[in-house]
N, C-alpha and C positions, 0 to 999 in steps of 0.2 A: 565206424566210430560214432558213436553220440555224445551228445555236448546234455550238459543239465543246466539247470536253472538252480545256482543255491542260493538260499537266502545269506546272507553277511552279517547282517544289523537286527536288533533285538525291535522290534516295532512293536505298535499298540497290536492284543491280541490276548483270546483265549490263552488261560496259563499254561496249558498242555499244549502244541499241534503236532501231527504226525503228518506229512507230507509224502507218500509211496515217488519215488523217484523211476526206480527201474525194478519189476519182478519175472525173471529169467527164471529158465531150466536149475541153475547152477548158482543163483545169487540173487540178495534183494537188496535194494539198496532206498534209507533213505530215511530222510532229514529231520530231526525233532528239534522243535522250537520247547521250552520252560520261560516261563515267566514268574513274577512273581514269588519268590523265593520258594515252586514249584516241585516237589520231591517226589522221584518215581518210587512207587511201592514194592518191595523187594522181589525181585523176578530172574527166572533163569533162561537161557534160549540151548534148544535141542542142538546148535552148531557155532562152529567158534565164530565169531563176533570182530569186527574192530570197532573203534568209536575217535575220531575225528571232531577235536573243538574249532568251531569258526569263529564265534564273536562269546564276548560274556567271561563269566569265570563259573565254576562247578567244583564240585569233589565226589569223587569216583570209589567207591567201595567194593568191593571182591571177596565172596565169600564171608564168612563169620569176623574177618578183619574191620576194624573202625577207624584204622588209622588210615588218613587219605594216602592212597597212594599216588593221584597227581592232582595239580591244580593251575589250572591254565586259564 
């Protein structure tokens, strides 16, 4: 078993960071910090995804859809 290190709390920093946590055979994992009212530019990934909120608030869009579909 391996244990990670996440970040919790929104600290000073670059508005984008991408942190690689774990990159396996089978899976990659790992942690993006947004700052700054920060908006990823629209992108797709070749395999399904989860996405896990820790600290902060966001809204999540899917496809050609504009209406949030969560906000945490």
């Amino acid at each position: 078993m391996k244990a990670f290190s996440l970040k919790t709390t929104i600290a000073e920093g670059k508005d984008r960071e991408v942190d690689l946590l774990f990159d396996g055979p089978r899976r990659k994992l790992v942690q993006i910090t947004l700052r700054n009212d920060y908006t990823l530019p629209p992108h797709s990934a070749p395999v399904p995804i989860s996405i896990q909120g820790l600290a902060g608030t966001g809204t999540l869009w899917i496809g050609e859809q504009r209406d949030p579909i969560a906000r945490s």
